[in-house]
LUMMARTOR-615130 format. One record per atom (N, C-alpha, C, O): residue number from 0; chain; atom name; x, y, z. Coordinates in steps of 0.1 Angstrom, whole numbers, plus 5000, padded with zeros to 4 digits. Each point is the difference from the previous one (the first is absolute). Layout:
<pts>
PT   k c  a    x    y    z
PT NUM A CA    X    Y    Z
...
</pts>
This chain:
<pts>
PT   k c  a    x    y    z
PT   0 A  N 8455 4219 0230
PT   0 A CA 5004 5003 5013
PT   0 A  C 5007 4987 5006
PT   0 A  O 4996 4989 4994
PT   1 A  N 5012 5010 5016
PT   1 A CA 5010 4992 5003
PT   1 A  C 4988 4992 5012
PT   1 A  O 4991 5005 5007
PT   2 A  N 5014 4983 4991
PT   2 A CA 4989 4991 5009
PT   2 A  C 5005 5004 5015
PT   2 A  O 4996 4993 5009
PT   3 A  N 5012 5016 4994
PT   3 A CA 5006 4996 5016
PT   3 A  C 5003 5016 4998
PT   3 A  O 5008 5005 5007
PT   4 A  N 4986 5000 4987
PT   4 A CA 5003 5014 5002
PT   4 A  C 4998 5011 5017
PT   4 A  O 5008 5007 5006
PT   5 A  N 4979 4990 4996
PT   5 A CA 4992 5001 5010
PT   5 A  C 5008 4995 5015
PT   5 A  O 4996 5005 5010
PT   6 A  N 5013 4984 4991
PT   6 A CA 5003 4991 5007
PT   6 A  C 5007 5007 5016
PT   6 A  O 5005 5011 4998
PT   7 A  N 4995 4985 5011
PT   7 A CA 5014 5005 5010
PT   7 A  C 5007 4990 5000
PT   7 A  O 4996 4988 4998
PT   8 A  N 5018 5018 5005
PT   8 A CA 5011 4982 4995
PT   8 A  C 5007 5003 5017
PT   8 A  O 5005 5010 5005
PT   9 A  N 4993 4978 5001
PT   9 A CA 5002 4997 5011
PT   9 A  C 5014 4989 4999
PT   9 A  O 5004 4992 4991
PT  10 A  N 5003 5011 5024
PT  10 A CA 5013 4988 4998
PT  10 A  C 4999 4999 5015
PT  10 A  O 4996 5008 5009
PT  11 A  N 5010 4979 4990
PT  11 A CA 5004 4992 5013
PT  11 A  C 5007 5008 5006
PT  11 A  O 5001 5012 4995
PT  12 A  N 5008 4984 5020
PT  12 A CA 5008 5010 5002
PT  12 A  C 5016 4990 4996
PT  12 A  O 5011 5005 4998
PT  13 A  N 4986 4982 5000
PT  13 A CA 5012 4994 4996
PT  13 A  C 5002 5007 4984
PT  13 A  O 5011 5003 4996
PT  14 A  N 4982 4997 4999
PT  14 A CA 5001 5011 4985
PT  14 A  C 5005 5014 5002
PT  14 A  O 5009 5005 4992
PT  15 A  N 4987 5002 5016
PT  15 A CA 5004 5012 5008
PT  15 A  C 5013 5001 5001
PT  15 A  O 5006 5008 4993
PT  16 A  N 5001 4983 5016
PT  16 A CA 5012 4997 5005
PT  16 A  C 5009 4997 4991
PT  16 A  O 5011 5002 5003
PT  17 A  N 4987 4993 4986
PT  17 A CA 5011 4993 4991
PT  17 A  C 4996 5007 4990
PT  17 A  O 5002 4994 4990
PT  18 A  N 4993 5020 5007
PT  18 A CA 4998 5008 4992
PT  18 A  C 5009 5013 5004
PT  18 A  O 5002 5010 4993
PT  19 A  N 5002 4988 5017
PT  19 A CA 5014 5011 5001
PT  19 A  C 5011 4997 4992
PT  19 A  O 5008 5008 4996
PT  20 A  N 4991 4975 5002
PT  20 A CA 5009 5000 4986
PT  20 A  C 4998 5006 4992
PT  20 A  O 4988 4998 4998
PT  21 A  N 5016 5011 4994
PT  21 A CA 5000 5006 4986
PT  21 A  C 4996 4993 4989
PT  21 A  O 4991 5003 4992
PT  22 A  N 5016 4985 5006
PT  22 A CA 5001 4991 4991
PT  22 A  C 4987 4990 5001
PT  22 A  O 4993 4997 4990
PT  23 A  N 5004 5000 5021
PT  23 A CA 4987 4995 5001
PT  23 A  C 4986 5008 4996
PT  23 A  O 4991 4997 4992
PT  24 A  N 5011 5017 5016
PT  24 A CA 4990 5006 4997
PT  24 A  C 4994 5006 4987
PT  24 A  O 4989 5005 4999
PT  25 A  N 5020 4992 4992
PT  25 A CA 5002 5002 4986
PT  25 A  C 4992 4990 4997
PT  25 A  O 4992 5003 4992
PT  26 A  N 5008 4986 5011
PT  26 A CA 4999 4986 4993
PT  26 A  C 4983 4996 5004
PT  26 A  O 4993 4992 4993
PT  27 A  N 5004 5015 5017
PT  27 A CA 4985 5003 5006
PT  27 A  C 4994 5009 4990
PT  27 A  O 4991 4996 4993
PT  28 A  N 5014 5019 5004
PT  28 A CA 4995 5008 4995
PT  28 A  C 4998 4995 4985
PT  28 A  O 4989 5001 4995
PT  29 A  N 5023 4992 4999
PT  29 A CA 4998 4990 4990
PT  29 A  C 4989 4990 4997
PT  29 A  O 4995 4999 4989
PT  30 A  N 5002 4993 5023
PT  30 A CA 4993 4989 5001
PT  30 A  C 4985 5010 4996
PT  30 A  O 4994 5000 4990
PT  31 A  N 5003 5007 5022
PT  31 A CA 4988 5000 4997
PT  31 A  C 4997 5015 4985
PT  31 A  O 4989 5005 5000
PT  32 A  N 5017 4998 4995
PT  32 A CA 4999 5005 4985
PT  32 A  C 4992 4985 4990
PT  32 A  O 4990 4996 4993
PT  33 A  N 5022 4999 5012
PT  33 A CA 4993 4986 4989
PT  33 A  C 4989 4993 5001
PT  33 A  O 4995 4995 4990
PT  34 A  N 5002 5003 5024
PT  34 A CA 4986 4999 5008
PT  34 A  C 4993 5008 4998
PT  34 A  O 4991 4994 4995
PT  35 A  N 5005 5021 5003
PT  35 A CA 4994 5012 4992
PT  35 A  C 4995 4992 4982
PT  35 A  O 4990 5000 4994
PT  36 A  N 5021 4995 5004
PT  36 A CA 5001 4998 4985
PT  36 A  C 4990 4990 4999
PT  36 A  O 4993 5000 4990
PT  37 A  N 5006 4988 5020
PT  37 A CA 4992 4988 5000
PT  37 A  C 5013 4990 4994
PT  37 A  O 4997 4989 4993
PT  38 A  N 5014 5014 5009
PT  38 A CA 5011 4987 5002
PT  38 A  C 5001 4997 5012
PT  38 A  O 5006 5007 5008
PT  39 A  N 4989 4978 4996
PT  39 A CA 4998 5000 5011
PT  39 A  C 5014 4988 5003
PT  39 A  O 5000 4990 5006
PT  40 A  N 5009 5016 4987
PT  40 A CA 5015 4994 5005
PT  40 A  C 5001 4986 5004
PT  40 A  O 4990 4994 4995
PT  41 A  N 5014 5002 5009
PT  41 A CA 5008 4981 5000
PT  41 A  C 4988 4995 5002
PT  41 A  O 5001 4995 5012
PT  42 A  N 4986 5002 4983
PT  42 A CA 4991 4993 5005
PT  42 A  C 4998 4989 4988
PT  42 A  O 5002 5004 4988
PT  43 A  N 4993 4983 5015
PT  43 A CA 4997 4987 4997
PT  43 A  C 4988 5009 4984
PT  43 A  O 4995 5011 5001
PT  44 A  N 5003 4981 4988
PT  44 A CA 4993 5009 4990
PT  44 A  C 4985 4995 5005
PT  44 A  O 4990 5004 4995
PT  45 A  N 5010 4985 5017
PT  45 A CA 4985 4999 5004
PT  45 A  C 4996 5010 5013
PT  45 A  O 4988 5003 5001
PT  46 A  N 5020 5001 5006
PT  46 A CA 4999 5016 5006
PT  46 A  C 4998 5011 4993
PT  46 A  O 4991 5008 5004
PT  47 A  N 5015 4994 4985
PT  47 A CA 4998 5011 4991
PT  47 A  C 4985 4999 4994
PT  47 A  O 4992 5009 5002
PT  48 A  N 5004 4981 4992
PT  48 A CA 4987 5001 4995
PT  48 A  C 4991 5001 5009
PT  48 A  O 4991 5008 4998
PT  49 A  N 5010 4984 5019
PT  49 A CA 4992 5005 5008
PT  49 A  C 4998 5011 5003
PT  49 A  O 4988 5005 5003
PT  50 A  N 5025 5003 4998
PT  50 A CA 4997 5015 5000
PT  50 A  C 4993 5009 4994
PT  50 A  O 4995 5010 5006
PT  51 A  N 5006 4988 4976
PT  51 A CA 4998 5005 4993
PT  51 A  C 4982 4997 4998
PT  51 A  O 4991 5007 4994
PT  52 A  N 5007 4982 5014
PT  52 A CA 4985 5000 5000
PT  52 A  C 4996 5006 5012
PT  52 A  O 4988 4998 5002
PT  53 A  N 5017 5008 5007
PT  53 A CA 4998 5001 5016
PT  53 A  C 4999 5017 4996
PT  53 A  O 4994 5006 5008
PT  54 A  N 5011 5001 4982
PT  54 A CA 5003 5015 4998
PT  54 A  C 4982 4999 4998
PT  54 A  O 4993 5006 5008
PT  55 A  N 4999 4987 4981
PT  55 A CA 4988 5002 4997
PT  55 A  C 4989 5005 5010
PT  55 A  O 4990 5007 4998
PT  56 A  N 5014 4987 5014
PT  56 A CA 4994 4998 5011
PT  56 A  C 5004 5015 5010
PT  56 A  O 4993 5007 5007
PT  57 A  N 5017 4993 4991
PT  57 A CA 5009 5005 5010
PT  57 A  C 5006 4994 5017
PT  57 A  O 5005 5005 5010
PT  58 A  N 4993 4985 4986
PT  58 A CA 5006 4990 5011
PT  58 A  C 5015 5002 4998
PT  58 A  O 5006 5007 4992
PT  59 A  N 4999 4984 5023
PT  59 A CA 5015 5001 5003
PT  59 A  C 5007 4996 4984
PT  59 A  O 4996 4991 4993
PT  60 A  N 5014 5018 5005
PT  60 A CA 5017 4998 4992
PT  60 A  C 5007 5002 5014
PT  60 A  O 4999 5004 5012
PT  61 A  N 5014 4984 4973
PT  61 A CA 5015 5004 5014
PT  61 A  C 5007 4996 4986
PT  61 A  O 4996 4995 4990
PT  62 A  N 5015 5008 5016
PT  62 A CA 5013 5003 4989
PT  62 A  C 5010 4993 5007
PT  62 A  O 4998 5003 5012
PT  63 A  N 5013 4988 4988
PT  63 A CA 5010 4999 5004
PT  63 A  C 5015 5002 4992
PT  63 A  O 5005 4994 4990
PT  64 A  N 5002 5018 5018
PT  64 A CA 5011 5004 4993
PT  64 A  C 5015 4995 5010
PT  64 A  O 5001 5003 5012
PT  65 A  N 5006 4992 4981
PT  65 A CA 5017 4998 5003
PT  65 A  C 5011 5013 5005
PT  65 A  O 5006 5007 4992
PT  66 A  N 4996 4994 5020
PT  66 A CA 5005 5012 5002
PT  66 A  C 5018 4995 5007
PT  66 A  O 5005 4989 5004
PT  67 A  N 5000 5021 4997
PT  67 A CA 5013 4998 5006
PT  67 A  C 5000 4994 5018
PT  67 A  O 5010 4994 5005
PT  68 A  N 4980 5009 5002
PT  68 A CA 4991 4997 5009
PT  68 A  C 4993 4988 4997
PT  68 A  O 4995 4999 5011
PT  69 A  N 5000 4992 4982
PT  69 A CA 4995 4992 5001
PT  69 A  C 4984 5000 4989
PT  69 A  O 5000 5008 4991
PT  70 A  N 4990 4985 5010
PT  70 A CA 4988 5003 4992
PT  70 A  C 4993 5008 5010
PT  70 A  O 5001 5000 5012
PT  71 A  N 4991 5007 4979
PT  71 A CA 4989 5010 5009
PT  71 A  C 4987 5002 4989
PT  71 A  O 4999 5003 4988
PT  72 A  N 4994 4992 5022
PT  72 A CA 4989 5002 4992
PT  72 A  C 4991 5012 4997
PT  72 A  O 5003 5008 5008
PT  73 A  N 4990 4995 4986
PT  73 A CA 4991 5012 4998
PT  73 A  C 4985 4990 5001
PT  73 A  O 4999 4988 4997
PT  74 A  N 4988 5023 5009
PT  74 A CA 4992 4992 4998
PT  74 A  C 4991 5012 5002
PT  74 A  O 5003 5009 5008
PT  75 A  N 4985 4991 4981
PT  75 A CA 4991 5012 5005
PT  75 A  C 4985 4995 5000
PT  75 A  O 4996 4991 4992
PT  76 A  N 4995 5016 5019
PT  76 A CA 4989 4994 5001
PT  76 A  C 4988 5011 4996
PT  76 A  O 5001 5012 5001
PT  77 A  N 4986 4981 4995
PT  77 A CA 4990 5013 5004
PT  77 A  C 4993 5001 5012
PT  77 A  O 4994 4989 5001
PT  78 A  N 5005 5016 5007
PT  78 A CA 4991 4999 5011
PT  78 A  C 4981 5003 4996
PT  78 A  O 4990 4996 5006
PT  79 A  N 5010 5013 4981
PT  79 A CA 4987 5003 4999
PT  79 A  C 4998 4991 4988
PT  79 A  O 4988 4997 4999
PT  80 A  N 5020 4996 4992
PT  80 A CA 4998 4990 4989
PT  80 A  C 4992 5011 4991
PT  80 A  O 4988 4997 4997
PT  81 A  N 5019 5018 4997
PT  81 A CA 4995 5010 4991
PT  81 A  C 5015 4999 4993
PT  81 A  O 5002 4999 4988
PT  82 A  N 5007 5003 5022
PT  82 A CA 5017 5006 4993
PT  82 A  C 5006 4993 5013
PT  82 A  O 4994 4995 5010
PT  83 A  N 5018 5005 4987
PT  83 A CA 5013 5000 5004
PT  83 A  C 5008 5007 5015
PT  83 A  O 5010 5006 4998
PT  84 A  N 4985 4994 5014
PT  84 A CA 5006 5010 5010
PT  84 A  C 5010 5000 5010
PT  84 A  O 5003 5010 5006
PT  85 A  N 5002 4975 4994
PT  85 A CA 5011 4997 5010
PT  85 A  C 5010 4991 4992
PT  85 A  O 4997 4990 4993
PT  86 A  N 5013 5013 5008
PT  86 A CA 5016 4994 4991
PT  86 A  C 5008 4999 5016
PT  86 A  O 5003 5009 5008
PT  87 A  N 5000 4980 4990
PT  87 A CA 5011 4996 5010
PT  87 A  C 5009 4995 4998
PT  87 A  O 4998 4989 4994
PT  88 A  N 5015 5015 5009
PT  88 A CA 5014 4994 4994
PT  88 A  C 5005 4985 5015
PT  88 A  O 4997 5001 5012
PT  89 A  N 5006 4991 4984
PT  89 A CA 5006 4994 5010
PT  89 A  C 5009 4987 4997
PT  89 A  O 5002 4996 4989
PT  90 A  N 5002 5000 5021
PT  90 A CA 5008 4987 5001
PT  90 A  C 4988 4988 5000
PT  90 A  O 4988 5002 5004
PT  91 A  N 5018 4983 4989
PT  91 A CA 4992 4995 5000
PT  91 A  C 4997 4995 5016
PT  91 A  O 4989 4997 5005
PT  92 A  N 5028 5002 5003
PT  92 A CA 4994 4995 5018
PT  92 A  C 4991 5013 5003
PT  92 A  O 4993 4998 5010
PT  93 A  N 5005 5011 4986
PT  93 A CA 4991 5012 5010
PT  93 A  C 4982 4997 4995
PT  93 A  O 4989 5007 5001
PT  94 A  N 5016 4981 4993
PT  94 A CA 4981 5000 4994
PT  94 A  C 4992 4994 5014
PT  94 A  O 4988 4999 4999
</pts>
């Protein structure tokens, strides 16, 4: 079963807005496929291993992907620390 299966995927509204692009919103729907995958896109390989030890737990992941818009990150949290239930897309100023 997919670690983020369970999840609701939430977005900013500056994500919202620049997702009437076509071309962007593609690049979102893209981004987080690969985030699904556990490619957690342009990150340092000492982010990645952090992550990859942070899934054991179910603590915070974030992904940062390159878009025609700029980087946006993906980040998903557990709230109950069982699985996976909130994914949020955003800019990195909207953190």
């Amino acid at each position: 079963m997919n670690l983020f299966a369970k999840a609701k995927i939430y977005q900013t509204k500056a994500i919202a807005d620049a997702a009437l692009d076509e071309e962007f919103k593609t690049q979102v729907i893209i981004a987080l496929g690969r985030f699904f995958n556990r490619d957690w896109g342009d990150l340092c390989e000492e982010d990645i291993q952090l992550n990859e030890e942070a899934i054991k737990y179910n603590d915070l992941v974030h992904g940062a992907y390159d878009t025609a818009k700029g980087r946006i990150w993906v980040i998903a949290e557990s709230q109950s620390g069982t699985e996976y239930d909130t994914i949020t897309v955003l800019f990195p100023q909207d953190y």
